[in-house]
Biotite code that builds the C-alpha atoms (Angstrom):
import biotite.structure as struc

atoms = struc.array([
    struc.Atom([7.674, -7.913, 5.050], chain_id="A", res_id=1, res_name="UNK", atom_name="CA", element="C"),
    struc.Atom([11.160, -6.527, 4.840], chain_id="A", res_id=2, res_name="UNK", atom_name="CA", element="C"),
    struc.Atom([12.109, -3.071, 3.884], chain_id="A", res_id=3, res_name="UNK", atom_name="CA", element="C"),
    struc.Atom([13.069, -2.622, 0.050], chain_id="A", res_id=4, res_name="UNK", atom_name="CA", element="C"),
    struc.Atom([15.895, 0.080, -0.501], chain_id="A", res_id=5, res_name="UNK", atom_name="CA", element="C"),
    struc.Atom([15.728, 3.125, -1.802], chain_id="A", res_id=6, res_name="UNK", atom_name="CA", element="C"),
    struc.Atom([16.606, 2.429, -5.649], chain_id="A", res_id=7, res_name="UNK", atom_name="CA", element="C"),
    struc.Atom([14.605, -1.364, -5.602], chain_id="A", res_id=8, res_name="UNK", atom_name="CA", element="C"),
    struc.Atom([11.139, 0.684, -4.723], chain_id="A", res_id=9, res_name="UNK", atom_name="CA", element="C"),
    struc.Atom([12.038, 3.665, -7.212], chain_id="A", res_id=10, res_name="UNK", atom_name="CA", element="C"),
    struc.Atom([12.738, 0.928, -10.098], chain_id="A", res_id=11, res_name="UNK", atom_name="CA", element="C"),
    struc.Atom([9.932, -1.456, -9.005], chain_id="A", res_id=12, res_name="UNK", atom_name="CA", element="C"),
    struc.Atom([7.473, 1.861, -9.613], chain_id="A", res_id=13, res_name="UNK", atom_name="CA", element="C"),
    struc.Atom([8.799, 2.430, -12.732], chain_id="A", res_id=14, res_name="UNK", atom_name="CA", element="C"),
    struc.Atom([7.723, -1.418, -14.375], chain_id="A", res_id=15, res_name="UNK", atom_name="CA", element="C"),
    struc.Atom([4.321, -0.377, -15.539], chain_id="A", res_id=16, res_name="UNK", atom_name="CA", element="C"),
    struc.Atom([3.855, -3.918, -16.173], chain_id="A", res_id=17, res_name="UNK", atom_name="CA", element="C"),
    struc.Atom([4.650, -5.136, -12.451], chain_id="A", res_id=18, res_name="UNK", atom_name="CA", element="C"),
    struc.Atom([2.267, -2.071, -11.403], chain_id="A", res_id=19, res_name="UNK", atom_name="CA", element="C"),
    struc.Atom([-0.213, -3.409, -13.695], chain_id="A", res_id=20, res_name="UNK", atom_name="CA", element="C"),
    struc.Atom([-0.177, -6.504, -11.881], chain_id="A", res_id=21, res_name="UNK", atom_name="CA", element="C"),
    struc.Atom([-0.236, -5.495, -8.600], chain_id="A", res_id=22, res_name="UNK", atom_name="CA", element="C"),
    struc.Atom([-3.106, -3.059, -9.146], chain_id="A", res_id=23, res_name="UNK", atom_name="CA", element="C"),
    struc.Atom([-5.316, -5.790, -11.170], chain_id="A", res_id=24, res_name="UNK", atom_name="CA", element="C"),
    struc.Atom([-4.654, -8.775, -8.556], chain_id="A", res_id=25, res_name="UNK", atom_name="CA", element="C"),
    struc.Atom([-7.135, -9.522, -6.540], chain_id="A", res_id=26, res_name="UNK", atom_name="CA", element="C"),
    struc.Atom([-5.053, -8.462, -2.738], chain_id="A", res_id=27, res_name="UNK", atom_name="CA", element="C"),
    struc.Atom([-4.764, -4.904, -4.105], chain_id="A", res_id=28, res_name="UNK", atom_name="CA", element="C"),
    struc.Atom([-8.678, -5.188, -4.879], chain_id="A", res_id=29, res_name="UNK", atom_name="CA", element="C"),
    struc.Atom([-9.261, -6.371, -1.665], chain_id="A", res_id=30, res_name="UNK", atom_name="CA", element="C"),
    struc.Atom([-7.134, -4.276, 0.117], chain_id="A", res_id=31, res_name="UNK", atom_name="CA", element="C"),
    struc.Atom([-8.996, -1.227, -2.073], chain_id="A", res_id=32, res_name="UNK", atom_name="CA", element="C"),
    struc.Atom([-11.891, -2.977, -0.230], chain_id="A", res_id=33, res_name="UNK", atom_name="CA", element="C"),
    struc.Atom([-10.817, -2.141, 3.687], chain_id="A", res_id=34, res_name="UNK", atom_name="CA", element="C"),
    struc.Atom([-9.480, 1.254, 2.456], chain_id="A", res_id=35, res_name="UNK", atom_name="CA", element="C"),
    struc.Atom([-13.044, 2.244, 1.311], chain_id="A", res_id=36, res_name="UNK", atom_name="CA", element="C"),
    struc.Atom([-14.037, 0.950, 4.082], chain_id="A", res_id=37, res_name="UNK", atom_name="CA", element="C"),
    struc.Atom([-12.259, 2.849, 6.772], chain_id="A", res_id=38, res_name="UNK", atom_name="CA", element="C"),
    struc.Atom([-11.065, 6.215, 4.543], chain_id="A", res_id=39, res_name="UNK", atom_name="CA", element="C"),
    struc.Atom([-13.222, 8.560, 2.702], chain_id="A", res_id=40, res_name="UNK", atom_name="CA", element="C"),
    struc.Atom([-11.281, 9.138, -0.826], chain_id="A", res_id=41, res_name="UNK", atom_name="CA", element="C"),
    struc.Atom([-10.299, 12.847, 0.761], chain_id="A", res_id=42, res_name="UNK", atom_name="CA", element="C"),
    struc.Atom([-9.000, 11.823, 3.392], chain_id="A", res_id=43, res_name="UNK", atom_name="CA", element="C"),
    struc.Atom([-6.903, 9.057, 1.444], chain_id="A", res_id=44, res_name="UNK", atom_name="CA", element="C"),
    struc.Atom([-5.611, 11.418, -0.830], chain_id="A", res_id=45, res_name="UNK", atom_name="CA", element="C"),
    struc.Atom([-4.686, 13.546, 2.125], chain_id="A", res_id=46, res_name="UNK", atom_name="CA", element="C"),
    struc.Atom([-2.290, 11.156, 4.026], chain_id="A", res_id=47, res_name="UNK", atom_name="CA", element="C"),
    struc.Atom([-1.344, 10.083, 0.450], chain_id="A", res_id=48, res_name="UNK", atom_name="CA", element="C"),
    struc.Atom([0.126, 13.950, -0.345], chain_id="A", res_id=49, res_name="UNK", atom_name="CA", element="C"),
    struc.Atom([1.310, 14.152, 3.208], chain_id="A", res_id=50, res_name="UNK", atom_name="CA", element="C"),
    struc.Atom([3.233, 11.176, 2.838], chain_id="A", res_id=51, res_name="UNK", atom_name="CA", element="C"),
    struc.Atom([4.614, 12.321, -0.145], chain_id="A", res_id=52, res_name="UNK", atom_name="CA", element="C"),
    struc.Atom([6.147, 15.657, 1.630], chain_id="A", res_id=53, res_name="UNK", atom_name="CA", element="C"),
    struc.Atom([7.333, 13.362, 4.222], chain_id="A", res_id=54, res_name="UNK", atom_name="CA", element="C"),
    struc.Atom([5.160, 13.223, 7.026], chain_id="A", res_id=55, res_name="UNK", atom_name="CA", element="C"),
    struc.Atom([4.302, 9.691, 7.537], chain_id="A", res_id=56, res_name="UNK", atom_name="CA", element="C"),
    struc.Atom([2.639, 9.182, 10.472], chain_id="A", res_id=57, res_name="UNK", atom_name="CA", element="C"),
    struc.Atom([-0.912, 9.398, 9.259], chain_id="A", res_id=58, res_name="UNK", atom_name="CA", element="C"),
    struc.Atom([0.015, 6.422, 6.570], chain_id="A", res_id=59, res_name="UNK", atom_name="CA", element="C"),
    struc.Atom([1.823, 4.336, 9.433], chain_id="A", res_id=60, res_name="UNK", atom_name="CA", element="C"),
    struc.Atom([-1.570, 4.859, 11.536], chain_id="A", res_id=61, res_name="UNK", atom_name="CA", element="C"),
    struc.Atom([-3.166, 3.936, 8.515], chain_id="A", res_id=62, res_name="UNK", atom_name="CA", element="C"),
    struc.Atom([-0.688, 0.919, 8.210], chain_id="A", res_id=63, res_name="UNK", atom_name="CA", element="C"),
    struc.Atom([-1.733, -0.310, 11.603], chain_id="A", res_id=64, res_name="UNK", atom_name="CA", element="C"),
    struc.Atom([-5.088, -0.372, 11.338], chain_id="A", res_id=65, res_name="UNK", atom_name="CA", element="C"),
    struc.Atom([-4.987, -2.295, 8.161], chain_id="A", res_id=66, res_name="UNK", atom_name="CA", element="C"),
    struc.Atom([-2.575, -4.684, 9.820], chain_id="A", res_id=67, res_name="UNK", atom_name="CA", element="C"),
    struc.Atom([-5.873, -4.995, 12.525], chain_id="A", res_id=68, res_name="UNK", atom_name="CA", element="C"),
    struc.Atom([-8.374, -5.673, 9.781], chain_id="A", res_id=69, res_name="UNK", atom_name="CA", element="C"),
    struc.Atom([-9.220, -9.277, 9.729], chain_id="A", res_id=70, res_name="UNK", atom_name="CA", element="C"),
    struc.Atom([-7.116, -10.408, 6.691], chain_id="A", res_id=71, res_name="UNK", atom_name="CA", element="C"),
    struc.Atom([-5.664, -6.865, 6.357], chain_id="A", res_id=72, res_name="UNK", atom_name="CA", element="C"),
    struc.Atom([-2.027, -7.615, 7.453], chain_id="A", res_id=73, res_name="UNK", atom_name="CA", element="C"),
    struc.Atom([-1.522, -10.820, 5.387], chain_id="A", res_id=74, res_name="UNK", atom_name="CA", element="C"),
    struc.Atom([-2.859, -9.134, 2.255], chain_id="A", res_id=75, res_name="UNK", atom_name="CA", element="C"),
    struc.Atom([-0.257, -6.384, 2.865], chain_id="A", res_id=76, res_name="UNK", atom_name="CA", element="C"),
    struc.Atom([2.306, -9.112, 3.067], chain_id="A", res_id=77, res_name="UNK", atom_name="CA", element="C"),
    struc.Atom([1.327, -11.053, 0.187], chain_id="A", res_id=78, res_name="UNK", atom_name="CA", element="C"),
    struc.Atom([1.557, -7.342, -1.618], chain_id="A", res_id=79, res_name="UNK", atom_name="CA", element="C"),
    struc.Atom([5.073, -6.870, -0.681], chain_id="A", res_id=80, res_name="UNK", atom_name="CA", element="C"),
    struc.Atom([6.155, -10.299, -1.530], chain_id="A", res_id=81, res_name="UNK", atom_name="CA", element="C"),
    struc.Atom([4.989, -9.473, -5.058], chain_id="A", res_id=82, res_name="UNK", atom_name="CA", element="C"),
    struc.Atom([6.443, -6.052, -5.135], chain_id="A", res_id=83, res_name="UNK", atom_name="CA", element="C"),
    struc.Atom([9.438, -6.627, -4.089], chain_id="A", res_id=84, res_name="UNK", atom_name="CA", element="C"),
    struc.Atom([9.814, -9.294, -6.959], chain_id="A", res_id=85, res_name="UNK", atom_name="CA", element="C"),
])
């Protein structure tokens, strides 16, 4: 997956309508599916507002483990294809 710039992610999270997508398809679904799996929703939401302030390394260890998770990588990759559409 390569790394999207700064602006590209900022205007790719403002199209509600590529969001819309991406949150109904079935990779995000699945990928909902190993997050329920391996996070309680605190703890999500915890990394997710950490990440947000700018500490990232809980989300990158969360990253990797997905990336571990049979399937888990290629469903991030097929996510970033789309996103970065």
């Amino acid at each position: 997956m390569k790394p999207m710039n700064q602006s590209k992610l900022q205007q790719a999270l403002g199209d509600k309508k590529l969001m819309e997508r991406l949150t109904n398809s079935p990779d995000a679904k699945a990928l909902a599916d190993i997050l329920a799996k391996g996070q309680d929703q605190a703890s999500l939401q915890k990394i997710a507002e950490n990440a947000a302030k700018g500490d990232t390394a809980q989300l990158k260890q969360l990253i990797q483990t997905i990336t571990t998770t049979p399937g888990g990588a290629e469903i991030l990759q097929r996510l970033g294809n789309r996103f970065g559409k």
